[in-house]
VOGU-3710 file (C-alpha; in Angstrom, 3 decimals, decimal comma):
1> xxxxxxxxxx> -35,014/21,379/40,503  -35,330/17,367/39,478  -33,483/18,548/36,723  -30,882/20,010/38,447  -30,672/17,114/40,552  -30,386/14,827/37,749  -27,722/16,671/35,653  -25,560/16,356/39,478  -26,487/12,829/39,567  -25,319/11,829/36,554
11> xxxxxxxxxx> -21,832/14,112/36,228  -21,068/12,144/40,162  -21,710/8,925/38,607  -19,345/9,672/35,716  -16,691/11,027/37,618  -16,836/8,337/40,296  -17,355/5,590/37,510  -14,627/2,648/37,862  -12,755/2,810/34,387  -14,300/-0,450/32,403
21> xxxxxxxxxx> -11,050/-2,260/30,832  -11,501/-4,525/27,985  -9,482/-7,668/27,803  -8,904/-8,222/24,442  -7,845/-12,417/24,946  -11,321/-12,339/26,180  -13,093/-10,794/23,205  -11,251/-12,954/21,273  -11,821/-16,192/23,059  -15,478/-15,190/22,808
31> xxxxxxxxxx> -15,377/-14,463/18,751  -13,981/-17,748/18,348  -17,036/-19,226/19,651  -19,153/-17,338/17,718  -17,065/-17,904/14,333  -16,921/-21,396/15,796  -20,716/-21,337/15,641  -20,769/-18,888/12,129  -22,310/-16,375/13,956  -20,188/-13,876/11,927
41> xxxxxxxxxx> -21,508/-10,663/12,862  -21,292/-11,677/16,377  -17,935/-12,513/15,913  -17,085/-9,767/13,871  -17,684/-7,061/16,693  -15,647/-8,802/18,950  -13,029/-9,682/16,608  -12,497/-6,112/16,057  -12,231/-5,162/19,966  -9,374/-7,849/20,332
51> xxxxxxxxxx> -7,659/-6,741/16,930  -8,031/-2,935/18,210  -5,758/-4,537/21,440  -2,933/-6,119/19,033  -3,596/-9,495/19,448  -2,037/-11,153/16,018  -4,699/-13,986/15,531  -7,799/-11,592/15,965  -6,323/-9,426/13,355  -5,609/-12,290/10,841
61> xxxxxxxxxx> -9,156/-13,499/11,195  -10,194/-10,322/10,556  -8,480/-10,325/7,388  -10,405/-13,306/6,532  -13,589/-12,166/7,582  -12,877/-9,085/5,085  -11,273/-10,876/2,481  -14,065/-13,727/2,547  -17,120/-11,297/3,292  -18,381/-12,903/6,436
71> xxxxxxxxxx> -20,754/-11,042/8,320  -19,435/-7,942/6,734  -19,020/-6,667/3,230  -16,592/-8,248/1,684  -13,515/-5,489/1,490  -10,056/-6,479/0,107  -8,097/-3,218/1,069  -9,445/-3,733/4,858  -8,631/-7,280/4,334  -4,693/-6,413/3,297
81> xxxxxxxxxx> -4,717/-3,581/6,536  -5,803/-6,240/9,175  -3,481/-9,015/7,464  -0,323/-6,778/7,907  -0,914/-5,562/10,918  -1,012/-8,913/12,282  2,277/-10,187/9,911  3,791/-7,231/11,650  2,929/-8,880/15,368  4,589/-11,613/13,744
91> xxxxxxxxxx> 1,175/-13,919/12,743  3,103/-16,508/10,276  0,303/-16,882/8,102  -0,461/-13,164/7,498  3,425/-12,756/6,559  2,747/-15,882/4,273  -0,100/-14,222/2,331  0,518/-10,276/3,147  2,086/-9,539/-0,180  0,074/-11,890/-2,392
101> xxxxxxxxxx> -2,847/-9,960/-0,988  -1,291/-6,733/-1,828  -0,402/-8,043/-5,191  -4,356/-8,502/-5,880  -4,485/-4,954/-5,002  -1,501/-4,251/-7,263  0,508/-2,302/-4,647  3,527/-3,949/-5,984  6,030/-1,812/-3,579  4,627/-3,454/-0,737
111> xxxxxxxxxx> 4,091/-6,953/-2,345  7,526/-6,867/-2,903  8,771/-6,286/0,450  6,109/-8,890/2,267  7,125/-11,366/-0,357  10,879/-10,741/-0,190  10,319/-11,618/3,574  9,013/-15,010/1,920  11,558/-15,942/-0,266  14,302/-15,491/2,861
121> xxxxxxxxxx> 12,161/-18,253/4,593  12,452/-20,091/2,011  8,788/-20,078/-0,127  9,700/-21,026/-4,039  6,649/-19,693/-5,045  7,057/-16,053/-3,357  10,291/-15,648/-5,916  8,258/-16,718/-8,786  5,597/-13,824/-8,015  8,386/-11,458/-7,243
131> xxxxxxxx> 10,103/-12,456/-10,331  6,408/-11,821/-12,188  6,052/-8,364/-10,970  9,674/-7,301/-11,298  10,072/-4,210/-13,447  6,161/-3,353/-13,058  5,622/0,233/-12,211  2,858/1,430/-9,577
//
């Protein structure tokens, strides 16, 4: 019978539950303290909430976190994902280092196009790495 009573219990609370929303400026505000502090891991976890939520500068620390291995392993490709997602939000330096990350990775197709996006702002030394990999082959 407790059981009973316990399995109604719980399935009422669930279904009666308010919906818990995340604000994702707030998980960020709060990972900036902790990176602030370099209390990566801390961070880290809330970084990731805020990047989840699109917000450009949680995703480019991310990157950094990845690219840098602070407070987690140290991952390039996770590093490149985070960094274009926020150049595509617009984050001006992720779309300043997007394609030389992806040329460390030697996905030339895509350094090409993040780096083309360079040159048209005017960056000297994305043409001379676009002019290095021109003609390689993935």
């Amino acid at each position: 019978m407790l059981k009973i009573f316990l399995l109604c219990f719980t399935l009422l609370t669930l279904l009666f539950a308010e919906d818990v929303k995340v604000n994702p400026q707030h998980e960020y505000d709060v990972a900036m303290q902790y990176l602030s502090a370099q209390k990566y891991k801390k961070a880290f976890s809330h970084l990731k909430i805020a990047a989840e939520n699109n917000i450009s500068n949680a995703q480019y620390n991310l990157a950094l976190m990845y690219y840098q291995g602070d407070g987690v392993k140290q991952d390039i490709k996770k590093s490149a994902h985070w960094l274009e997602k926020a150049a595509k939000n617009g984050h001006e330096k992720a779309i300043q280092n997007v394609g030389r990350i992806y040329m460390q990775l030697m996905n030339f197709k895509k350094a090409r196009y993040w780096l083309h996006k360079n040159v048209e702002q005017g960056d000297k030394e994305a043409q001379l790495l676009l002019d290095e990999i021109k003609g390689l082959k993935e």
